[in-house]
C-alpha positions as CSV (number, residue, x, y, z in Angstrom):
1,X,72.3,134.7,80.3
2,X,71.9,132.9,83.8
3,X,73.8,129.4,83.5
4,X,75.9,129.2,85.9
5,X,74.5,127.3,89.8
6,X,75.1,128.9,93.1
7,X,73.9,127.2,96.1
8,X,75.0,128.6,99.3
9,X,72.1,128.1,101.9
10,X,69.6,125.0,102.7
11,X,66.9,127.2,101.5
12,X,68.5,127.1,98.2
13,X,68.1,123.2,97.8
14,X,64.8,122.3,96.1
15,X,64.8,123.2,92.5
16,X,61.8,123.7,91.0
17,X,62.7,125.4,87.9
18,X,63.6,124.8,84.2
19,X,66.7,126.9,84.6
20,X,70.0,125.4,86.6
21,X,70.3,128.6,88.6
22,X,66.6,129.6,88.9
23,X,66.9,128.9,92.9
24,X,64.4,131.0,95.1
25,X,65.3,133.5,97.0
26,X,68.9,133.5,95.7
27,X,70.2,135.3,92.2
28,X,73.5,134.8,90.0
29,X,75.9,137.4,88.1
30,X,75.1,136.4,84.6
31,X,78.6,135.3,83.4
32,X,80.2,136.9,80.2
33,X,79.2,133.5,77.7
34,X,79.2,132.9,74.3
35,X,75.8,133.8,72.6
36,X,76.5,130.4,71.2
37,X,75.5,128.9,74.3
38,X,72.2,130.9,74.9
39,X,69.7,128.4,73.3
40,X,70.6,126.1,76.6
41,X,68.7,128.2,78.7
42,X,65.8,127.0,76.8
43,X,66.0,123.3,78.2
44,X,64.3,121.7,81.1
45,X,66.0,120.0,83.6
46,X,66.7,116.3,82.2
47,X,64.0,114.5,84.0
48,X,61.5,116.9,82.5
49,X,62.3,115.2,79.0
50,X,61.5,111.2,80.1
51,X,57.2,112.5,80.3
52,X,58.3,112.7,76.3
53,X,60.3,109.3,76.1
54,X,59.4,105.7,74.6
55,X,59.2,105.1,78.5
56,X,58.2,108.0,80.8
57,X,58.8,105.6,83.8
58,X,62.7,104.6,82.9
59,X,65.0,105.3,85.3
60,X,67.4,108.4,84.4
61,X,70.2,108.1,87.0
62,X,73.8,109.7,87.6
63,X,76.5,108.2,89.4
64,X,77.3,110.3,92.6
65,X,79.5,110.8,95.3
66,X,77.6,110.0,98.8
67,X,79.3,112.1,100.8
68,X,78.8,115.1,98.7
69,X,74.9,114.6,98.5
70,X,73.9,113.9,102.2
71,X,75.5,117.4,102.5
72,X,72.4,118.4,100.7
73,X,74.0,121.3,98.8
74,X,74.8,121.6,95.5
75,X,75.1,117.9,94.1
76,X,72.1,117.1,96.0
77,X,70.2,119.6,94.2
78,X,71.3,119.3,90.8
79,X,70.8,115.1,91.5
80,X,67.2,116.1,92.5
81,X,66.4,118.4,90.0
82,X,67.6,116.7,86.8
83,X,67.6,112.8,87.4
84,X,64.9,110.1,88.9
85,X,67.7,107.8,90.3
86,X,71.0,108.1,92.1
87,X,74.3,105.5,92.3
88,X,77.1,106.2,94.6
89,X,80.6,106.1,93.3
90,X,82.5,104.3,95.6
91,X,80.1,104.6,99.2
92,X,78.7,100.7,98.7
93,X,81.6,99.3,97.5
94,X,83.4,97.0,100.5
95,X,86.6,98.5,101.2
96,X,84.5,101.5,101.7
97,X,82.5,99.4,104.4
98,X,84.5,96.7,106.0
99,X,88.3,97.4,107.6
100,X,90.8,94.9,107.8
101,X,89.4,93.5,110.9
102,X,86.6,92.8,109.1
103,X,84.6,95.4,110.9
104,X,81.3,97.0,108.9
105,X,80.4,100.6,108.7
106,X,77.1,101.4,107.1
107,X,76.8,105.1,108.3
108,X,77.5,107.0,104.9
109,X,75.6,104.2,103.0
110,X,72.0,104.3,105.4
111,X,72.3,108.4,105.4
112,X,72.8,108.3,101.2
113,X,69.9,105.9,100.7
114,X,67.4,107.6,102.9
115,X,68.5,111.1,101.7
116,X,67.9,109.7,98.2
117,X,64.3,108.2,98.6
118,X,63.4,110.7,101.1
119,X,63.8,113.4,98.2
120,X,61.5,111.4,95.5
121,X,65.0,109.6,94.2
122,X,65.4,105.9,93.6
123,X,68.8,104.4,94.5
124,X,70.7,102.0,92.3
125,X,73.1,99.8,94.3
126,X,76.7,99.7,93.2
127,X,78.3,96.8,93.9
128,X,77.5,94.1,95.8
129,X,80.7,91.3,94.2
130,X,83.6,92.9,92.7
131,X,87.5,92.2,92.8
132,X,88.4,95.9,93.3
133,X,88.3,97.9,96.4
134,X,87.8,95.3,98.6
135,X,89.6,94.8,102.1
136,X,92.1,93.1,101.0
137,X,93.7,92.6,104.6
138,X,90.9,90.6,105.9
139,X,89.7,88.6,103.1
140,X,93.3,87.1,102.7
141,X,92.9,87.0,106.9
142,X,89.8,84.6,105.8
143,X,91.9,82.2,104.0
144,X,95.2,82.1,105.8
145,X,96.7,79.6,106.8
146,X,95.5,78.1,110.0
147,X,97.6,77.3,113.3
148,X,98.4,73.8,113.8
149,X,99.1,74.0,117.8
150,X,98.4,76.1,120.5
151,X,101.5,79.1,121.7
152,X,103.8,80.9,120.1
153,X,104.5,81.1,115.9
154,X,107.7,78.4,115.1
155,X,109.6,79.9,112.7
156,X,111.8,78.1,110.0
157,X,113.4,78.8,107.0
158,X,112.7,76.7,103.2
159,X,115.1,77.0,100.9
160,X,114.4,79.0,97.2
161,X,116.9,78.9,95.1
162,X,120.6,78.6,95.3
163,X,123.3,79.9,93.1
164,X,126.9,78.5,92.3
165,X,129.2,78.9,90.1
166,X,131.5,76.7,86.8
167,X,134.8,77.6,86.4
168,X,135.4,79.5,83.6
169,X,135.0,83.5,83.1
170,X,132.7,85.7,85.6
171,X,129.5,84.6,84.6
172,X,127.5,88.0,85.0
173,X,127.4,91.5,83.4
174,X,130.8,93.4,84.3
175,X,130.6,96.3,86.6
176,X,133.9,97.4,86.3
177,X,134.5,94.3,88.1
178,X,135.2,90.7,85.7
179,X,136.5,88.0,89.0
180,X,136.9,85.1,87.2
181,X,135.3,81.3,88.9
182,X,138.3,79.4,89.9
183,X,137.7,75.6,91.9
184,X,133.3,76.5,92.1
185,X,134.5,80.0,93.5
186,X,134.2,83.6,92.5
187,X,138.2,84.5,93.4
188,X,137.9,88.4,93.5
189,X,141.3,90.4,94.3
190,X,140.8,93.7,95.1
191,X,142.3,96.3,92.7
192,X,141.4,99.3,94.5
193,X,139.3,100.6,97.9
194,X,135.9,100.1,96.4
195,X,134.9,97.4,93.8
196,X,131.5,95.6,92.8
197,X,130.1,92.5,91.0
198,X,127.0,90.8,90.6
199,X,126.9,87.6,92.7
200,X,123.2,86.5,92.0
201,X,120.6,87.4,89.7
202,X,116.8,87.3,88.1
203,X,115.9,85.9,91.4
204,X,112.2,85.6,91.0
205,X,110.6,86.5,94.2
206,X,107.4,86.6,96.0
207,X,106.4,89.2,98.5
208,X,107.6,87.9,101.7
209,X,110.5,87.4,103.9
210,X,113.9,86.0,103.4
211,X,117.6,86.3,103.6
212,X,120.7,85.3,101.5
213,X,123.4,83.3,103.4
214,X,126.3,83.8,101.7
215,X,128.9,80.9,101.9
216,X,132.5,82.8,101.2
217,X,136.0,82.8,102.1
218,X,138.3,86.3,103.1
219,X,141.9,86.3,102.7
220,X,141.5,88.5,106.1
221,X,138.4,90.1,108.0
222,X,136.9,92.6,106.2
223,X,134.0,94.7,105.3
224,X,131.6,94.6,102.3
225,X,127.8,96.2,101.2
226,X,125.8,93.8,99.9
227,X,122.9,95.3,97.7
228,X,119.6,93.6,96.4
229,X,117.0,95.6,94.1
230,X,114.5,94.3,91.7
231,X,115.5,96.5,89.0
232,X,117.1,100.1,88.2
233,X,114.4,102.5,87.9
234,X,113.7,105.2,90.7
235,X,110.8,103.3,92.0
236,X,112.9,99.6,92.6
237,X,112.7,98.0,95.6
238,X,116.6,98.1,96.8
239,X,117.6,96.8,100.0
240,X,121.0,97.0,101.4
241,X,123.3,96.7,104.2
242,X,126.7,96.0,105.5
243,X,128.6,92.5,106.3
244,X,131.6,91.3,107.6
245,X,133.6,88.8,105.8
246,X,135.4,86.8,108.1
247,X,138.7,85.2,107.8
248,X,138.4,81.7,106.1
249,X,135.4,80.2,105.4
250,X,132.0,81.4,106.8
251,X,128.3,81.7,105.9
252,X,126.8,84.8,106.2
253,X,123.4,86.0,106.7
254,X,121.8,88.7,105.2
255,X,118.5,89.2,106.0
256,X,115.5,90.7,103.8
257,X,112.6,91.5,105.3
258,X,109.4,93.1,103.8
259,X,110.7,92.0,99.8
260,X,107.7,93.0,97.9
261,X,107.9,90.9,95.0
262,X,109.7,90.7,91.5
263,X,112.8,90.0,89.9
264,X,115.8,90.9,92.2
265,X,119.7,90.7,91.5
266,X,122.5,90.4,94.2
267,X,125.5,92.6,94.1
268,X,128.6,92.6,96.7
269,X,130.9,95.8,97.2
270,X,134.0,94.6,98.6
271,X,135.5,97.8,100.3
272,X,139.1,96.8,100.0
273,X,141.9,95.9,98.4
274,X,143.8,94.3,101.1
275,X,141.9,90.8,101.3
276,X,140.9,88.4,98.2
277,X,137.3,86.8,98.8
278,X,135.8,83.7,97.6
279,X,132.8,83.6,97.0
280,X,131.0,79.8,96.6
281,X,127.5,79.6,97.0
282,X,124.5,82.0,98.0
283,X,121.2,80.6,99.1
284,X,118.0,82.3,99.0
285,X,115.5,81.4,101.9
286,X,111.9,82.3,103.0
287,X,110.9,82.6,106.5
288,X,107.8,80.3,106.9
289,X,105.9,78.9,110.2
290,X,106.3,75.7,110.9
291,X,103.1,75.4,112.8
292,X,100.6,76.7,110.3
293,X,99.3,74.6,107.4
294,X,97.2,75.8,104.3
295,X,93.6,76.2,104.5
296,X,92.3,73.5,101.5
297,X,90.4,75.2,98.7
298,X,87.2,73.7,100.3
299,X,88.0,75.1,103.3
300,X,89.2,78.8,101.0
301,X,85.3,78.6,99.7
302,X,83.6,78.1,102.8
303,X,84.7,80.7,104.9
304,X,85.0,83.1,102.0
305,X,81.1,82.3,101.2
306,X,80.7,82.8,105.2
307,X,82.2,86.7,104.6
308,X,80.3,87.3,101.3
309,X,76.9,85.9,103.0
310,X,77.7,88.2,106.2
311,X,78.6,91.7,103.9
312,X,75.9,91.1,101.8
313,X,73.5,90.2,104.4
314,X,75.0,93.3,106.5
315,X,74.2,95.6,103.5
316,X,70.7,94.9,102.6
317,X,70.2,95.6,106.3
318,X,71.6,99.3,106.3
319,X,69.5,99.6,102.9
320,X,65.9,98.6,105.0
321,X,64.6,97.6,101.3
322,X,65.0,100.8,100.3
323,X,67.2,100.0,96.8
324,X,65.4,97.8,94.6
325,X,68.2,97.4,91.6
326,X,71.8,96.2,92.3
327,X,74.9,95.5,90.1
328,X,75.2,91.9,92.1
329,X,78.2,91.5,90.2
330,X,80.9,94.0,88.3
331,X,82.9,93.2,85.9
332,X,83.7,89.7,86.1
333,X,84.9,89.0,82.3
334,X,88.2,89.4,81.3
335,X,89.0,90.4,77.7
336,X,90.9,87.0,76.7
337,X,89.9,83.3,75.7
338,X,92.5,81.5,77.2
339,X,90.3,78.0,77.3
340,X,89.5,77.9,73.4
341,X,85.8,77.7,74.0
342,X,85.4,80.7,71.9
343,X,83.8,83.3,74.9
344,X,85.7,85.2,76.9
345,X,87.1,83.8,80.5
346,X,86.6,85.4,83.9
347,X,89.0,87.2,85.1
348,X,91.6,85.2,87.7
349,X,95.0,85.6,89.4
350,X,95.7,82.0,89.2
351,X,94.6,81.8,85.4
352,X,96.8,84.9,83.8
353,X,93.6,86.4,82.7
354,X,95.1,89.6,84.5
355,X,98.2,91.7,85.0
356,X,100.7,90.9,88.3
357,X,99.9,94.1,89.4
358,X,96.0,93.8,89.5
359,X,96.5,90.7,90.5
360,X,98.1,91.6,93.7
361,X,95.7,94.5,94.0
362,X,92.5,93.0,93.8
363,X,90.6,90.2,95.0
364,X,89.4,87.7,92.8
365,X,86.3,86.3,94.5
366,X,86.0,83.4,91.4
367,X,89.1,82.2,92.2
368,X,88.0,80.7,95.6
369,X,84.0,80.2,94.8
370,X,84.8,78.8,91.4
371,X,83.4,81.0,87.8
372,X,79.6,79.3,88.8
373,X,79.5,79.8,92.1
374,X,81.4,83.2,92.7
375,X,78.1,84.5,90.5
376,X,75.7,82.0,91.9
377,X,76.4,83.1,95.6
378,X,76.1,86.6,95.1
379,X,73.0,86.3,93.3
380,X,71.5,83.8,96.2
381,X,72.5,86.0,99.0
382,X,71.1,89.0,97.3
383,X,67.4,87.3,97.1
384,X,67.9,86.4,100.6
385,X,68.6,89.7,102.4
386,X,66.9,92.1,99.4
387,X,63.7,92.8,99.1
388,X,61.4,90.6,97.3
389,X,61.2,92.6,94.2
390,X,64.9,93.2,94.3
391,X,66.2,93.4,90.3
392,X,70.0,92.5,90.0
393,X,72.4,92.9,86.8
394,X,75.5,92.5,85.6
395,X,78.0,94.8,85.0
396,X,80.8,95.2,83.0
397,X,82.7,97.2,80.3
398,X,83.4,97.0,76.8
399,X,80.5,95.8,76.1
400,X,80.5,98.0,72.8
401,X,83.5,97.3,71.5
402,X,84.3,97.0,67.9
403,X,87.5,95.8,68.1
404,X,86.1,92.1,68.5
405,X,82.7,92.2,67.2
406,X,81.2,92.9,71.0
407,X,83.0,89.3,71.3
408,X,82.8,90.7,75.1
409,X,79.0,91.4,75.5
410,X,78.7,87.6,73.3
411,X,80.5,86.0,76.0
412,X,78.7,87.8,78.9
413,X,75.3,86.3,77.4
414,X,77.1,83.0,77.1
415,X,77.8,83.2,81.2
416,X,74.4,84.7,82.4
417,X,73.3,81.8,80.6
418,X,75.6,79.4,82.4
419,X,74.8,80.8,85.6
420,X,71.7,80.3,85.3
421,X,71.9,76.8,84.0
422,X,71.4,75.4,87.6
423,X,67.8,76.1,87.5
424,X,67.6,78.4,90.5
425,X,70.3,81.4,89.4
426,X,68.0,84.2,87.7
427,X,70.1,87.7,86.1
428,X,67.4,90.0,85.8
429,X,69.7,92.6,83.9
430,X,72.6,93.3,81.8
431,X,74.6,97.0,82.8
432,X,76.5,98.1,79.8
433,X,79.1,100.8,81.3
434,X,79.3,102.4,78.2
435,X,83.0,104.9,78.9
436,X,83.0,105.7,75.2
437,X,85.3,108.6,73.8
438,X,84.0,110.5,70.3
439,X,86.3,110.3,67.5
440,X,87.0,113.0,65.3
441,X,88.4,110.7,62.3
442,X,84.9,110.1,61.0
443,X,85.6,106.7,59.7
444,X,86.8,105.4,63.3
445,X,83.5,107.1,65.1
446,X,81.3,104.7,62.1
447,X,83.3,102.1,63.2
448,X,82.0,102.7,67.0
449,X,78.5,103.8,66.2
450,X,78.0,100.6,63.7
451,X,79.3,98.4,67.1
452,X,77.5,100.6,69.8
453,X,73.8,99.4,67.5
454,X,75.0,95.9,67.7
455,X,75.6,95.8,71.0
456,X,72.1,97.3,71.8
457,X,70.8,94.8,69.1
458,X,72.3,91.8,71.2
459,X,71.5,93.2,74.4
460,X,67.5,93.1,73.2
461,X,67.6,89.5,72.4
462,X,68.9,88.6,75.3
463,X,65.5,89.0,77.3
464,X,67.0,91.2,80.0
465,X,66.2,94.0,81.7
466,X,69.1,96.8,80.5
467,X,70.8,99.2,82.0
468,X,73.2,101.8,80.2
469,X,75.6,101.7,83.4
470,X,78.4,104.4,83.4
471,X,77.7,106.5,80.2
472,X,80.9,109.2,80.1
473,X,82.4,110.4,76.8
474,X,86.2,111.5,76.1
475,X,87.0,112.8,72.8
476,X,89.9,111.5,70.6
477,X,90.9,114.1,67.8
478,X,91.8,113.4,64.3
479,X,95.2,112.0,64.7
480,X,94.1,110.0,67.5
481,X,95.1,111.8,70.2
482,X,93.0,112.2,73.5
483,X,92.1,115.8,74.1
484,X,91.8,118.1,77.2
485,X,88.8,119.9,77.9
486,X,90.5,123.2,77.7
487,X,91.5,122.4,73.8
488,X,88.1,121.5,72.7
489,X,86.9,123.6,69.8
490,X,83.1,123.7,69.3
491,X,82.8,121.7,66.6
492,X,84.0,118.9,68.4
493,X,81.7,119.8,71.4
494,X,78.6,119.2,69.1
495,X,80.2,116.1,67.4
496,X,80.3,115.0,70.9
497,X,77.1,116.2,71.7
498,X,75.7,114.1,68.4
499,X,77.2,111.2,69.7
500,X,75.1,111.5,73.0
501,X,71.9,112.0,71.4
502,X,73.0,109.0,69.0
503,X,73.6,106.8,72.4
504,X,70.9,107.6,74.2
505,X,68.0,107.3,71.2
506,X,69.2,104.1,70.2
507,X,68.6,103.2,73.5
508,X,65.0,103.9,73.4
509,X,64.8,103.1,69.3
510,X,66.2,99.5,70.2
511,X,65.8,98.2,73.4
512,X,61.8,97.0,74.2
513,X,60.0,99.4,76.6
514,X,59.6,96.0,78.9
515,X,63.5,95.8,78.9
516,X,64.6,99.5,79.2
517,X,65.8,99.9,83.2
518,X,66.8,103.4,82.0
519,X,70.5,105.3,81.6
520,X,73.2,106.5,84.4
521,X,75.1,109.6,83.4
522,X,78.4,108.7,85.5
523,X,79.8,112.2,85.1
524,X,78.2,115.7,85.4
525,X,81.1,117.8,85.0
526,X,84.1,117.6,82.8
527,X,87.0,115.7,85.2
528,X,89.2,117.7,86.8
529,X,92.9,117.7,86.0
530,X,93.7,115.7,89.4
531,X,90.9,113.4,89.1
532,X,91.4,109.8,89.3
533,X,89.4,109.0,86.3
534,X,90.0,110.1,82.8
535,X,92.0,113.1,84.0
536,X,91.3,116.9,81.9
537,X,89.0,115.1,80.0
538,X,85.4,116.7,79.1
539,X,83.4,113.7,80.0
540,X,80.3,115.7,82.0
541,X,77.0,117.5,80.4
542,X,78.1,120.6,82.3
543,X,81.1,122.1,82.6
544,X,83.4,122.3,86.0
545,X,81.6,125.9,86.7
546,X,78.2,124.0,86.1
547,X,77.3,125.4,82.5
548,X,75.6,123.7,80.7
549,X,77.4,121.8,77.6
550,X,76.4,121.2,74.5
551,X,76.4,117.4,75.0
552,X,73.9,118.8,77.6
553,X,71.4,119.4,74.8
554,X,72.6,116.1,72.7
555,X,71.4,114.2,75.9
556,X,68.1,116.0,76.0
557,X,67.3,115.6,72.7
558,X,68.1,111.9,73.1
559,X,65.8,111.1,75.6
560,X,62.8,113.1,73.5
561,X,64.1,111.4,70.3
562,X,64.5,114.1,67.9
């Protein structure tokens, strides 16, 4: 039984066959298989199946890495040869385009697109607004702050927060180390050659820099480590260094450049026991410039609509017309309702709709353009620079869910329809991204199924065009627990492959032929154990040898409705 794909040579590009290896002029060691995979050789390639559809002309797409398939070896033939339309992974995305300078590169992106329509293949644009991977160095270049004067940056210092002290007992955790606060003063006298205590802490901190000046008194000149770290795990920021202590009074600086951000305590190591130390006040400052001022949020939303207008514009350029359907915007809902309005808000880093972490990772567009005009711009640039017959969605995740009644996919309808309250916005498409996982507990897996028909219920009354986005499948045994490829049995590789065939004929059962844009597989083989996304996890309709699964069949027999 011939199932596994070899393709070694140009020649070997342009599959014409039913079978994945069939390639002329080029043969393949039958592997030792299970018999129980034999009936697979009896399927077409996918595309062969939409002729049998609700809708032979729906788009069956797979998301795909750019590089790989203007290589034109074996993604680009297995693309050609089973699917009608191609979306890159990551090639169109902006930090894959523009550097910090603000510099754009459409090489990879023009030699995708016209290797794609040039073999028979349509190309669905991924993304044109999102808040991740973007160049995050020049877009918060676009709204620094702006020089007041001509020369040379002033430098100053503001104040943050200073910390004294009541008399009483040492007012921190002991470290060994309990100096009690005599006269406003930590009065430390050295027991022994090396001591520490807390001076300072939950100093909450932004990423910047500063420096502590230490206002203390020495008994004689000495010399001490001062330590600052925003907590004790391996991977805290800790930054440390030595200082002398004077005799008397002194203030002393200790700088701290490049703090990334976060809580950070303040310890001192005295490294004697031959001088007592008083220690009075320390004062956090941050270095600022004195000649700069803050751009005003009008100010924020004009030159950012300046760099969307000039990316956009620069990327319907390198596409020539050529891709007709885009995700104009990607995942711009959150999962919360922190207004009350009963729909869920966009996400923002200014409105804790998202973690610190994401919120210093990403760039939230909305938070500049506003929730109606982030979507609005995009939308209106798109129209300008695409081509006339251009088709643009919306994308985003969770649209399924059943934790919330698709309370996600409810509030997505309630946007589009606010977006387009101006009279001018028009959302041609909805792109549900559909990264489901197949339960084994059969009462959780109803749960999902019941949700997965309401969402494509909603999704048909909406009047849009739509677009099953990202389709992947993990699997989730009995107990809940996610399993690895390796530690699949086969009856859970035909439960998952039921659940494909499920997806993808409700698809066609539900949606209207005039709405059906058609389905994106996002991945064709299981994921490696290193990969980035859903790690070990059997997520593709072939295998990482490229067998063919059986979720291979399941998706088959979706699209001819058996």
């Amino acid at each position: 039984m011939n199932k596994s794909i070899l393709f070694i040579a140009a020649t070997a590009l342009m599959l014409s066959a039913c079978a994945d290896d069939n390639v002329p002029g080029f043969s393949v060691d039958e592997p030792a298989y299970d018999s129980a995979y034999a009936y697979l050789d009896s399927y077409a390639p996918l595309k062969e199946y939409l002729a049998q559809s609700k809708n032979p002309n729906v788009h069956l797409g797979v998301g795909t890495s750019a590089s790989d398939y203007i290589k034109k070896g074996l993604v680009y033939a297995l693309t050609n040869s089973n699917f009608t339309e191609t979306e890159p992974g990551n090639a169109m995305k902006m930090a894959s385009c523009v550097n910090a300078d603000g510099d754009m590169d459409f090489e990879t992106v023009k030699n995708y697109v016209n290797a794609a329509t040039d073999a028979g293949l349509s190309v669905y644009g991924h993304t044109l607004a999102w808040h991740a991977q973007q160049p995050m160095a020049y877009l918060n270049k676009c709204i620094a702050d702006k020089k007041t004067s001509d020369g040379p940056a002033v430098v100053g210092w503001t104040d943050v927060k200073k910390t004294t002290y009541k008399d009483g007992k040492f007012p921190y955790y002991p470290m060994g180390c309990e100096p009690p606060v005599i006269d406003g003063s930590i009065h430390f006298v050295g027991t022994g050659n090396w001591s520490q205590f807390f001076c300072s802490t939950g100093n909450s901190l932004e990423e910047g820099a500063y420096r502590a000046v230490i206002h203390v008194k020495s008994s004689a000149q000495v010399n001490a480590n001062f330590v600052v770290q925003n907590g004790w795990d391996s991977d805290a920021q800790k930054i440390q260094g030595n200082i002398t202590l004077n005799e008397g009074w002194s203030d002393i600086v200790f700088e701290m450049p490049g703090v990334k951000g976060g809580n950070y305590d303040m310890i001192i190591q005295p490294g004697t026991a031959k001088a007592t130390i008083d220690l009075q006040s320390i004062t956090i400052q941050k270095k600022v410039l004195l000649n700069v001022q803050p751009q005003t949020p009008e100010e924020k939303k004009d030159t950012l609509t300046k760099a969307m207008d000039r990316w956009i514009k620069g990327m319907m350029e390198a596409c020539q017309g050529k891709v007709k359907a885009w995700d104009v915007v990607n995942e711009a809902l959150c999962g919360q309702d922190k207004d009350g309005d009963g729909y869920y808000d966009l996400q923002s880093a200014t409105r804790g709709t998202v973690s610190k972490d994401d919120a210093k990772n990403n760039f939230y567009w909305q938070d500049y353009l506003g929730d109606l005009d982030y979507v609005r711009t995009a939308v209106r640039l798109a129209r300008q620079y695409g081509p006339k017959d251009v088709k643009l969605f919306i994308n985003d995740y969770n649209l399924e869910s059943d934790w919330d009644g698709n309370k996600k996919l409810k509030s997505l309808i309630h946007w589009i329809q606010l977006w387009e309250g101006d009279g001018v916005t028009k959302i041609d498409g909805i792109g549900s991204q559909m990264h489901i996982a197949c339960y084994m507990n059969k009462q959780v897996e109803e749960s999902k199924k019941n949700a997965i028909v309401n969402m494509f219920k909603l999704l048909a009354q909406s009047g849009k065009l739509v677009r099953i986005s990202e389709l992947d499948m993990c699997l989730v045994d009995k107990d809940g627990k996610n399993v690895n490829t390796a530690d699949v049995t086969e009856e859970q590789h035909h439960a998952m492959a039921d659940l494909y065939k499920f997806v993808v004929s409700k698809y066609f059962e539900i949606i209207p032929v005039a709405q059906q844009w058609g389905i994106c597989q996002w991945c064709v083989t299981d994921s490696p154990a290193n990969s980035g996304w859903l790690p070990n996890s059997p997520t593709g309709l072939w295998d990482l040898n490229y067998n063919r699964k059986h979720t291979y069949a399941g998706f088959a027999d979706g699209l001819q409705g058996k």
